[in-house]
ROTOR-642389 format. One line per 5 residues: number of its first residue (from 1); for each residue x, y, z of C-alpha. Coordinates in Angstrom, 2 decimals, m for minus. Example, Ala and Ser with C-alpha at 12.3 -4.5 7.8 and 13.67 -1.06 7.14 Angstrom:
<atoms>
1) 12.30/m4.50/7.80; 13.67/m1.06/7.14
</atoms>
This chain:
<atoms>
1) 14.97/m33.14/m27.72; 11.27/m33.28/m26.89; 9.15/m30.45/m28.13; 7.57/m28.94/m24.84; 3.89/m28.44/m24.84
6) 2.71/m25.12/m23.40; 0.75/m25.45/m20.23; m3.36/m24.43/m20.62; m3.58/m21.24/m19.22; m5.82/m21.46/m16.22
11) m8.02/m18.32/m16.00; m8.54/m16.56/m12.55; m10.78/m17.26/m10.27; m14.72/m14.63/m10.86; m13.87/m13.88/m6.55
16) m10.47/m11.98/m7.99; m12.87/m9.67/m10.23; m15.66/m9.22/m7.98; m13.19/m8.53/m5.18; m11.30/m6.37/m7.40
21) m14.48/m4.13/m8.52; m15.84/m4.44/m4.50; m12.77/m2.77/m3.62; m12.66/0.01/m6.51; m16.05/0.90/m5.76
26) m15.74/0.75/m1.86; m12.73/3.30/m2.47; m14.89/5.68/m4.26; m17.56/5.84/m2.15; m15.42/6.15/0.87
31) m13.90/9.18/m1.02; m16.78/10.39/m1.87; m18.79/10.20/1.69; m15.27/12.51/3.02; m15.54/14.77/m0.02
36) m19.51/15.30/m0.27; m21.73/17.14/1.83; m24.41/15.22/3.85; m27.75/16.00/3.39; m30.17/16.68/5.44
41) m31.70/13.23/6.65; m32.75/11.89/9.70; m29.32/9.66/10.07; m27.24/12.26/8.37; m25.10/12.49/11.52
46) m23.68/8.54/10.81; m22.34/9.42/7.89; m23.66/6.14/5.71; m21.70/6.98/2.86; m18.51/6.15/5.05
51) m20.17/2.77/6.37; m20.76/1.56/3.23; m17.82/2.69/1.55; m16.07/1.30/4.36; m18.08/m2.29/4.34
56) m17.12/m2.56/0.51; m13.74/m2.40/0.71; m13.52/m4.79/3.48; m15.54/m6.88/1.17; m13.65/m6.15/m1.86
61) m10.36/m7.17/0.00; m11.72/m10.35/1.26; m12.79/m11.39/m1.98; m9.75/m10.12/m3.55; m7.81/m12.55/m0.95
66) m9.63/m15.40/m1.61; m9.48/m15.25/m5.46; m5.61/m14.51/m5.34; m5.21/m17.62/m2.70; m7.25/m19.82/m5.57
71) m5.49/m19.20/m8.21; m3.59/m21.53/m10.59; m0.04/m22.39/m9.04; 1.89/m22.48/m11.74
</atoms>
């Protein structure tokens, strides 16, 4: 019987994290830009809370994607 090494855990990928805090923080400010109140600003009307919110979770899920599809295959 051969004594089995343990395999070197591979960390994940940075892209999982930063996709992972893109997309918490794209959630919140979605949430956030429905919730709040806009103030009154010349482009109040576009609502840029929701565009951004909105642009970082798309981010946060693409990143997210790509740091799950590079991860270790174990």
């Amino acid at each position: 019987m051969e004594p089995t090494t343990p395999k070197s855990a591979e960390p994940m990928p940075i892209w999982f994290f930063v996709g992972v805090i893109l997309l918490t923080y794209g959630v919140l400010v979605v949430v956030a830009g429905l919730m709040g109140s806009a103030r009154p600003t010349v482009l109040s009307e576009t609502r840029p809370a929701l565009w951004w919110g909105a642009i970082l979770t798309v981010a946060g899920v693409l990143f997210t994607a790509i740091g799950w599809a590079g991860r270790p295959k174990d």
